[in-house]
ZATIKE-137395 format. One record per residue: residue number from 1; chain; x, y, z of N, C-alpha, C, O, CB in turn; residue in three letters. Coordinates in nm, 2 decimals. Glycine has a CB too. Layout:
<pts>
+-----+-----+--------+---------+--------+---------+----------+--------+--------+---------+--------+--------+---------+--------+---------+----------+--------+------+
| seq | mol | n_east | n_north |   n_up | ca_east | ca_north |  ca_up | c_east | c_north |   c_up | o_east | o_north |   o_up | cb_east | cb_north |  cb_up | type |
+-----+-----+--------+---------+--------+---------+----------+--------+--------+---------+--------+--------+---------+--------+---------+----------+--------+------+
| NUM |   A |      X |       Y |      Z |       X |        Y |      Z |      X |       Y |      Z |      X |       Y |      Z |       X |        Y |      Z |  ALA |
...
+-----+-----+--------+---------+--------+---------+----------+--------+--------+---------+--------+--------+---------+--------+---------+----------+--------+------+
</pts>
This chain:
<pts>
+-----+-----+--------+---------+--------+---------+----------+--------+--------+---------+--------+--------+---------+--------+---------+----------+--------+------+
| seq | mol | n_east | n_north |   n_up | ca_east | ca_north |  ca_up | c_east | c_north |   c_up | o_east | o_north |   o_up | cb_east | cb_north |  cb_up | type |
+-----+-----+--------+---------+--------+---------+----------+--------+--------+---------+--------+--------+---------+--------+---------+----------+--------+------+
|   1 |   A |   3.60 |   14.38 |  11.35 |    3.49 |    14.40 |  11.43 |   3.53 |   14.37 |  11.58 |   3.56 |   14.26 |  11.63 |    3.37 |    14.31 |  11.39 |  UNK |
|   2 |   A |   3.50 |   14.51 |  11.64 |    3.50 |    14.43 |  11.80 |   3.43 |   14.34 |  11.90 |   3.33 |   14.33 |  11.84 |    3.49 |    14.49 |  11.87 |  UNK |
|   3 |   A |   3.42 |   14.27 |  11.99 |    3.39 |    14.16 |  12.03 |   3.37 |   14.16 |  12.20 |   3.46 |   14.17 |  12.28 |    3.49 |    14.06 |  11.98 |  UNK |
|   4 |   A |   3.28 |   14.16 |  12.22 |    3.25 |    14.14 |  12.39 |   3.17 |   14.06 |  12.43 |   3.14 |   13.97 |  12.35 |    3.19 |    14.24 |  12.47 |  UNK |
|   5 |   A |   3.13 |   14.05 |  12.57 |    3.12 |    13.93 |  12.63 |   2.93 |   14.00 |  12.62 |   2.91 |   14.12 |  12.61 |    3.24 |    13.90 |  12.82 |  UNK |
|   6 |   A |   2.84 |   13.94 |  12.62 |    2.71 |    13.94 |  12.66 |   2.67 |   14.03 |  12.79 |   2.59 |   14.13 |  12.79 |    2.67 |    13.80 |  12.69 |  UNK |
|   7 |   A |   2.73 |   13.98 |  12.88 |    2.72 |    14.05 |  13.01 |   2.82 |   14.20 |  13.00 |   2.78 |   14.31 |  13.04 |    2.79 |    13.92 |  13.14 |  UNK |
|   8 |   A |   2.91 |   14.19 |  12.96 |    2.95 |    14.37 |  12.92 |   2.87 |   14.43 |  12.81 |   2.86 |   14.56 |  12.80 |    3.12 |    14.38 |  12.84 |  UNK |
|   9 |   A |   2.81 |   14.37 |  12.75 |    2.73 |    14.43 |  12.67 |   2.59 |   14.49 |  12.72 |   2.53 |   14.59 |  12.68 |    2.71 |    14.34 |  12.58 |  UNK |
|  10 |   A |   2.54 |   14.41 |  12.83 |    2.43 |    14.42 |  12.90 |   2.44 |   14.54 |  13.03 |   2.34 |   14.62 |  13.06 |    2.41 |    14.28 |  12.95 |  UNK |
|  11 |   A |   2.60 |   14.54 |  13.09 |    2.61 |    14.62 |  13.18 |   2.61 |   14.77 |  13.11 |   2.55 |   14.86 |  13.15 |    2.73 |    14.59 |  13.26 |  UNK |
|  12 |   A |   2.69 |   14.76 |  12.98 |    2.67 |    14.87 |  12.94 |   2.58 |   14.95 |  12.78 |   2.60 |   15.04 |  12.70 |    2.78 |    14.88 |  12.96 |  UNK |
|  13 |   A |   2.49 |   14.87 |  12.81 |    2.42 |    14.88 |  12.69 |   2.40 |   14.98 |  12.59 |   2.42 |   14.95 |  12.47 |    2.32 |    14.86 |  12.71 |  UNK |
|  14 |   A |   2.35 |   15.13 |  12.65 |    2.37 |    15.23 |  12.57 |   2.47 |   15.28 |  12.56 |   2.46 |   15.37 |  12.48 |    2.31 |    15.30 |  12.58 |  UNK |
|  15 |   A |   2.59 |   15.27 |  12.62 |    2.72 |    15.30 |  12.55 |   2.75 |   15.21 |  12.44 |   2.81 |   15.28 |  12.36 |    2.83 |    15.30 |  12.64 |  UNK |
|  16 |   A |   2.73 |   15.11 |  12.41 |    2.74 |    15.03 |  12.36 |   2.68 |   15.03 |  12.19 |   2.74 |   15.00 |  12.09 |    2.69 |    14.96 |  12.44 |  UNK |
|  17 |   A |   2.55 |   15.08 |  12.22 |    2.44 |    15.13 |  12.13 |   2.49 |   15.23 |  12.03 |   2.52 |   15.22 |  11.91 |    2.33 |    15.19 |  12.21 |  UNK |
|  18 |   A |   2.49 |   15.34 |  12.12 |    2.52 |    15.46 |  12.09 |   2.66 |   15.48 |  12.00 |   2.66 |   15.57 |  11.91 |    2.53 |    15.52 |  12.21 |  UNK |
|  19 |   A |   2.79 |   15.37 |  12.04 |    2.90 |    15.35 |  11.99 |   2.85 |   15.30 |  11.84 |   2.89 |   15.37 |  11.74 |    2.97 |    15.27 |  12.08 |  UNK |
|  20 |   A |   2.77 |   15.18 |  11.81 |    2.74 |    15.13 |  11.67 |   2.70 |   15.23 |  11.62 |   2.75 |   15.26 |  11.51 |    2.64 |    15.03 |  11.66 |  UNK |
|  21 |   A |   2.56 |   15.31 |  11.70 |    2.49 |    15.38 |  11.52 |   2.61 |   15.48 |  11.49 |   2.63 |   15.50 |  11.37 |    2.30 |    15.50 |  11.54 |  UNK |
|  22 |   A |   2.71 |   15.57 |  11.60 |    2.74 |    15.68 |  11.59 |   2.86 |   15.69 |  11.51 |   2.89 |   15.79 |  11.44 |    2.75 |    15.72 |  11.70 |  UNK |
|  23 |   A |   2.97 |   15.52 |  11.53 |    3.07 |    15.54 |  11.48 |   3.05 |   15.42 |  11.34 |   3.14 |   15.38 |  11.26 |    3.20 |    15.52 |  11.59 |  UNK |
|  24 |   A |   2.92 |   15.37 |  11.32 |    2.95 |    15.26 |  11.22 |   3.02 |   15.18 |  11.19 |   3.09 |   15.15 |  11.09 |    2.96 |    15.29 |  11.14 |  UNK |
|  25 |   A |   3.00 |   15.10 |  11.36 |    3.12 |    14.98 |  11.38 |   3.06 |   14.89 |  11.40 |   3.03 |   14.90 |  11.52 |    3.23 |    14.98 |  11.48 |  UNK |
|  26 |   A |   3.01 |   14.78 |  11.34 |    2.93 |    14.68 |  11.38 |   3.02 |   14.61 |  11.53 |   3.14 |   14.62 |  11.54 |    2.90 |    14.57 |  11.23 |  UNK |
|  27 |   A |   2.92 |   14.56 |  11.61 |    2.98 |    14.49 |  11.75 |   2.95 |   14.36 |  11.78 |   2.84 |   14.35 |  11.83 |    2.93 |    14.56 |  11.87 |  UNK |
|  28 |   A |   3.00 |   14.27 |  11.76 |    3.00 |    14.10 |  11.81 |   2.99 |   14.12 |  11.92 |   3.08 |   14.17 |  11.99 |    3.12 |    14.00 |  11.78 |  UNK |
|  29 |   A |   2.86 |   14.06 |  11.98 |    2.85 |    13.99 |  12.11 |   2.82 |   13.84 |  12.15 |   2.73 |   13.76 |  12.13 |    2.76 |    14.05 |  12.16 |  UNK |
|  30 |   A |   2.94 |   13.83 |  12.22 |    2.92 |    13.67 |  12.25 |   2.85 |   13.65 |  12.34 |   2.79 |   13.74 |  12.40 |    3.01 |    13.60 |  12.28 |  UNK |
|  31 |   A |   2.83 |   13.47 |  12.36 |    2.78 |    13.39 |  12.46 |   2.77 |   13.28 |  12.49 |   2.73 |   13.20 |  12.41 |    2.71 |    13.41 |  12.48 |  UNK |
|  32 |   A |   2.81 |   13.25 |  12.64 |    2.87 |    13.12 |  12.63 |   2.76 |   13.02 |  12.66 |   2.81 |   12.92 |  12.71 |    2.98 |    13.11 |  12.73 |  UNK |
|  33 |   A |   2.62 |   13.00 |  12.65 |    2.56 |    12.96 |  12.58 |   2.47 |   13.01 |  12.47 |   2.40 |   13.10 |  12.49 |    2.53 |    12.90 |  12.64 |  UNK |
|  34 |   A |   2.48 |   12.94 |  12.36 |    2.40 |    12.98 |  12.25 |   2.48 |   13.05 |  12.12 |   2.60 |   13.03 |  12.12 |    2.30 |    13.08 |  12.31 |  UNK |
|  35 |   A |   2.42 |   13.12 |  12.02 |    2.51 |    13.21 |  11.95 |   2.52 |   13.34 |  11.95 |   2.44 |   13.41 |  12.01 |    2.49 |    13.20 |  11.84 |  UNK |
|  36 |   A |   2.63 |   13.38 |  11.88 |    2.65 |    13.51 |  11.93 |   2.54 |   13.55 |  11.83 |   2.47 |   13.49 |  11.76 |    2.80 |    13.59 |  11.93 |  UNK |
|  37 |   A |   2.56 |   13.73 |  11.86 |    2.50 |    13.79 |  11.77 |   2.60 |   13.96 |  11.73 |   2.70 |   13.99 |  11.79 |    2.34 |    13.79 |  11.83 |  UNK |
|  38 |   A |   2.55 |   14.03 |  11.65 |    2.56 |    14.13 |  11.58 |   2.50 |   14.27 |  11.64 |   2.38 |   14.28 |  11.66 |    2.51 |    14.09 |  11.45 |  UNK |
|  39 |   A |   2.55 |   14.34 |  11.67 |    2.48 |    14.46 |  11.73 |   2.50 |   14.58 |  11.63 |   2.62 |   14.59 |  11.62 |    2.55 |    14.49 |  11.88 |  UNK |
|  40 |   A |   2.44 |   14.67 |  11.57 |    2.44 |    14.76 |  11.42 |   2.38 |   14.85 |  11.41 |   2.26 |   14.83 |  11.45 |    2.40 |    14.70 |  11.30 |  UNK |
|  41 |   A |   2.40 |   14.95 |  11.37 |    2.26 |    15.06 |  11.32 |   2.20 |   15.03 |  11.23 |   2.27 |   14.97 |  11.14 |    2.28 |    15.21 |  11.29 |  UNK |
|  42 |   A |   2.08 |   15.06 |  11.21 |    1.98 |    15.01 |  11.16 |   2.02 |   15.06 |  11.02 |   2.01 |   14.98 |  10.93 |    1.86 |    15.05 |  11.21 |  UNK |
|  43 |   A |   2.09 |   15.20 |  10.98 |    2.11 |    15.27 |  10.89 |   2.20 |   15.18 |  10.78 |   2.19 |   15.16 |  10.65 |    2.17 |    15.39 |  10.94 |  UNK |
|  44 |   A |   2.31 |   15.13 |  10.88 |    2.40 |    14.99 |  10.82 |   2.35 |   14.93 |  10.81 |   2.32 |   14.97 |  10.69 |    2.49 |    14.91 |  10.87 |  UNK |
|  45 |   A |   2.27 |   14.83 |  10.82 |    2.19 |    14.75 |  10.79 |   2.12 |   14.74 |  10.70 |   2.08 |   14.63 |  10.66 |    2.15 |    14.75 |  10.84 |  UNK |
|  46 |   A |   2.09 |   14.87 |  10.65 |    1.97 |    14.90 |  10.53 |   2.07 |   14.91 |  10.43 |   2.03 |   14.89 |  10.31 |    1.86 |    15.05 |  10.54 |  UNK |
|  47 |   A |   2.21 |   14.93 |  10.46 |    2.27 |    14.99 |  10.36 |   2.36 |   14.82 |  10.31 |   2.41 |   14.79 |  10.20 |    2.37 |    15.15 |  10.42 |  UNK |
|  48 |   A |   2.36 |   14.76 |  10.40 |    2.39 |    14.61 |  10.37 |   2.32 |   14.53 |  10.30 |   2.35 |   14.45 |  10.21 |    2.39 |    14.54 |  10.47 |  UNK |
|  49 |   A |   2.20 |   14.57 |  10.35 |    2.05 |    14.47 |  10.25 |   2.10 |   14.50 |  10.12 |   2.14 |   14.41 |  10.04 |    1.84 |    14.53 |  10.26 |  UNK |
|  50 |   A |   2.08 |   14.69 |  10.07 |    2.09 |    14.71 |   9.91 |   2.22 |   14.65 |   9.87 |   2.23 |   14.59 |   9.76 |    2.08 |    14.87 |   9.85 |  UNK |
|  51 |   A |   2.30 |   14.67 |   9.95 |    2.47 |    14.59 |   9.86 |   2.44 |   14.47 |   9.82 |   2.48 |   14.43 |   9.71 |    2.65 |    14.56 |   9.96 |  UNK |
|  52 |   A |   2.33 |   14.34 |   9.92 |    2.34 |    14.19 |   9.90 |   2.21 |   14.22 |   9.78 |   2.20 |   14.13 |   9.69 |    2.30 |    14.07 |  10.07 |  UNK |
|  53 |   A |   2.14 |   14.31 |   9.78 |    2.08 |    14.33 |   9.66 |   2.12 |   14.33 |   9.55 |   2.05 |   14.25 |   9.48 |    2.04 |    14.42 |   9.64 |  UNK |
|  54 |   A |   2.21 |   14.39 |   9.50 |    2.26 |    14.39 |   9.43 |   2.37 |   14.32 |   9.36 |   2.39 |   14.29 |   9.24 |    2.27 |    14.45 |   9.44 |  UNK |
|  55 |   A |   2.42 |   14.29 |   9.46 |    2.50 |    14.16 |   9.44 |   2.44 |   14.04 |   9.38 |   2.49 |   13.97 |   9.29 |    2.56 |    14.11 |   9.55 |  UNK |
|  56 |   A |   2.35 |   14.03 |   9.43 |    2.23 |    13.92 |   9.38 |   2.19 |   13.95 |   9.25 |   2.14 |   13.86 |   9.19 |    2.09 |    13.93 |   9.48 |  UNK |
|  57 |   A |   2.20 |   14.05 |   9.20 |    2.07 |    14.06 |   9.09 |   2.21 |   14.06 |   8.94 |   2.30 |   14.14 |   8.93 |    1.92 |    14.27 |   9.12 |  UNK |
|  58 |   A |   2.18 |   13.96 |   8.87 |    2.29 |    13.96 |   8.76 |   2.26 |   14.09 |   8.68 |   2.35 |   14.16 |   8.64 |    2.28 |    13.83 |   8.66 |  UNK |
|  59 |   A |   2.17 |   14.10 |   8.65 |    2.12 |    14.24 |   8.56 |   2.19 |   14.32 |   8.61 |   2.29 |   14.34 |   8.54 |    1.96 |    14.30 |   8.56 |  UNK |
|  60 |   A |   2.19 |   14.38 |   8.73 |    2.23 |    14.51 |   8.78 |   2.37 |   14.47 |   8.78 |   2.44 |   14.56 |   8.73 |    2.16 |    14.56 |   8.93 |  UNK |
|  61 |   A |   2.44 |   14.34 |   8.82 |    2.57 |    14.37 |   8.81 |   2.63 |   14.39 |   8.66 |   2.70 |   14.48 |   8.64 |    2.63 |    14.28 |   8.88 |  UNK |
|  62 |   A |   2.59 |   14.29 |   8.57 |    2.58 |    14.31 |   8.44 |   2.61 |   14.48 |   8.41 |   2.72 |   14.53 |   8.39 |    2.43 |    14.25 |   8.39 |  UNK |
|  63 |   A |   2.48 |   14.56 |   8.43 |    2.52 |    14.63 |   8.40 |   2.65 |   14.76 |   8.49 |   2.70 |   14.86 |   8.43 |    2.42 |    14.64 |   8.34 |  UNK |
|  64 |   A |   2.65 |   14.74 |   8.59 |    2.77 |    14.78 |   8.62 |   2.89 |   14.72 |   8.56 |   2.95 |   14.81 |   8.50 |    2.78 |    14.76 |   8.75 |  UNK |
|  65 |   A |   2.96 |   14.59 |   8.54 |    3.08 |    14.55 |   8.43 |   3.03 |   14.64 |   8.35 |   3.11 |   14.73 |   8.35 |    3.11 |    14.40 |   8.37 |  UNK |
|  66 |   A |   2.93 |   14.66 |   8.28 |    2.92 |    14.74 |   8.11 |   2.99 |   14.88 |   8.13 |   3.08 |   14.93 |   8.06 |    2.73 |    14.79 |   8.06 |  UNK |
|  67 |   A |   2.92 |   14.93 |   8.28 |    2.96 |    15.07 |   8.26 |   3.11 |   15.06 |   8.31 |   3.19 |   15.13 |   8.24 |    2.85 |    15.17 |   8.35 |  UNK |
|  68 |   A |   3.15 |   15.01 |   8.40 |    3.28 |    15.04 |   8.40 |   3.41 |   14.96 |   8.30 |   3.53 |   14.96 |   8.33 |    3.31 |    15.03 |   8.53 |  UNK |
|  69 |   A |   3.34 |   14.91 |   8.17 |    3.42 |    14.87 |   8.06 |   3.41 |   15.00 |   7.98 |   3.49 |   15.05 |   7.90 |    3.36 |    14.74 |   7.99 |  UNK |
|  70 |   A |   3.33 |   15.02 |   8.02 |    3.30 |    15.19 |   7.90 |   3.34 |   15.27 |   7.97 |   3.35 |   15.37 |   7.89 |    3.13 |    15.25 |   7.84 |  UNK |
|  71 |   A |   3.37 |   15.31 |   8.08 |    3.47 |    15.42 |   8.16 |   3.60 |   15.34 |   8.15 |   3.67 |   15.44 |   8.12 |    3.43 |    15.47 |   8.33 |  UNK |
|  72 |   A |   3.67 |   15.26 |   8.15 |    3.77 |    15.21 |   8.14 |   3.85 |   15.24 |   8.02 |   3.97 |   15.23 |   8.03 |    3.74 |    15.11 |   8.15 |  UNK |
|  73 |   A |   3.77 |   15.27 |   7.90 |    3.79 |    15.25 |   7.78 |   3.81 |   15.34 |   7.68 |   3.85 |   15.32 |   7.56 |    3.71 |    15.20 |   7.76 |  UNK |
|  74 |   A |   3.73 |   15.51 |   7.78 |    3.68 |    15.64 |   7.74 |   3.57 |   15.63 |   7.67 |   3.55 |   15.71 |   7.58 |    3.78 |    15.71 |   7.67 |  UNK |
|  75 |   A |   3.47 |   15.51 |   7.72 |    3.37 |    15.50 |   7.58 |   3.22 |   15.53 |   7.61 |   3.12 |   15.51 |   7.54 |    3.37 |    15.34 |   7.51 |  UNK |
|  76 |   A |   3.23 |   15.61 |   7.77 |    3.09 |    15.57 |   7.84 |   3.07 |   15.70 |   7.80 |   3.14 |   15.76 |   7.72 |    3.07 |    15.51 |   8.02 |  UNK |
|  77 |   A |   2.93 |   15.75 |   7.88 |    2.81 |    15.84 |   7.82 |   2.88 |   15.99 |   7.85 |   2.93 |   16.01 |   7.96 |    2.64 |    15.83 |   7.92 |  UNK |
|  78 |   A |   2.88 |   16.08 |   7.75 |    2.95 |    16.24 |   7.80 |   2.83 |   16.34 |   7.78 |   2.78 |   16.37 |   7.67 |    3.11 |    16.31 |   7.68 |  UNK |
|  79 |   A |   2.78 |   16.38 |   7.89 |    2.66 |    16.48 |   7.86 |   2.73 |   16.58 |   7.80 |   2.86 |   16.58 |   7.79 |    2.58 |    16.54 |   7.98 |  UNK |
|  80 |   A |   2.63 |   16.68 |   7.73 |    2.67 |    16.78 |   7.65 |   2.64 |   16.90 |   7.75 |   2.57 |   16.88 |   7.84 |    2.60 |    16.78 |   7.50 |  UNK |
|  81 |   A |   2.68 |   16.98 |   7.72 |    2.73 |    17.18 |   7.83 |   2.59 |   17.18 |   7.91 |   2.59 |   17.20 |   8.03 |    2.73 |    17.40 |   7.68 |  UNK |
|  82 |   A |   2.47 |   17.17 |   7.85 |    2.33 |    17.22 |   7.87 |   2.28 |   17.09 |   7.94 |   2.18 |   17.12 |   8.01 |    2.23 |    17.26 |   7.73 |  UNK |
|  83 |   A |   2.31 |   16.97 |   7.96 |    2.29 |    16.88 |   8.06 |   2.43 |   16.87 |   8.14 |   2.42 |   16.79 |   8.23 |    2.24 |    16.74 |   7.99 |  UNK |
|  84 |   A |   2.51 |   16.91 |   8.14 |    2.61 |    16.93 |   8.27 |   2.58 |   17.03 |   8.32 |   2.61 |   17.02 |   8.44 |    2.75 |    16.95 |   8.25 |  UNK |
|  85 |   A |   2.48 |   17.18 |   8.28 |    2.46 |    17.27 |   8.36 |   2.37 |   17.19 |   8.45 |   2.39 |   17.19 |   8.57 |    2.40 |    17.40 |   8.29 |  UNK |
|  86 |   A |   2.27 |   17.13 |   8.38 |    2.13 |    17.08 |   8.46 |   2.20 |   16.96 |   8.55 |   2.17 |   16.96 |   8.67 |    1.99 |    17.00 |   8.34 |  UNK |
|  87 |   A |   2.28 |   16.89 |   8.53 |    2.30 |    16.80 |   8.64 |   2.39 |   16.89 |   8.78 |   2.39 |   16.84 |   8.89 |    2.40 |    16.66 |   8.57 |  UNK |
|  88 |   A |   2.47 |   17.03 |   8.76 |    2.56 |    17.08 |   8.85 |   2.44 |   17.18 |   8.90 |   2.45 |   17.25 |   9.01 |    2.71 |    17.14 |   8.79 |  UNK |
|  89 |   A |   2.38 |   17.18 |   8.84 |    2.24 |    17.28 |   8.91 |   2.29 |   17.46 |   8.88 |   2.26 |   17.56 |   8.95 |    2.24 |    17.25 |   9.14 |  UNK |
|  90 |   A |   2.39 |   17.47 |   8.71 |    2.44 |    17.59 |   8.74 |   2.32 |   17.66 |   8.60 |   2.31 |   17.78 |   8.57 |    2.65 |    17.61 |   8.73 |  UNK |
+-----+-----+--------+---------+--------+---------+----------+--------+--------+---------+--------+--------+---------+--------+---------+----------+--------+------+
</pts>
């Protein structure tokens, strides 16, 4: 993560901006008083919440180990011709 000063961040704000949402690089901004902070598109952000979501929730990870013990294994779910058409949309 890159890292600037408050005041470069301020001089150049919407370059700044524009750089987070566009290239999906979160930006540390410091300051020399107080704490820094995080500068992000919102889109990251949303997409950070569901990962700590999930991470959080034993069920859901639970069942992720399941499923990739059963792809690991050759043992997980194989649709049949007429639900592979319907899932490829052919």
């Amino acid at each position: 993560m890159n890292s600037i000063s408050v005041n470069q961040f301020r001089d150049n704000l919407k370059s700044y901006v524009e750089q987070a949402a566009h290239e999906h690089e979160p930006l540390k901004v410091t300051r020399r008083a107080g704490e820094d902070f995080v500068v992000m598109s919102a889109e990251d952000w949303e997409r950070e919440q569901e990962t700590l979501h999930v991470l959080q929730s034993s069920n859901l990870m639970q069942q992720i180990a399941e499923s990739m013990r059963t792809h690991n294994t050759n043992q997980g779910y194989e649709p049949n011709e007429e639900q592979m058409n319907e899932i490829t949309g052919i």
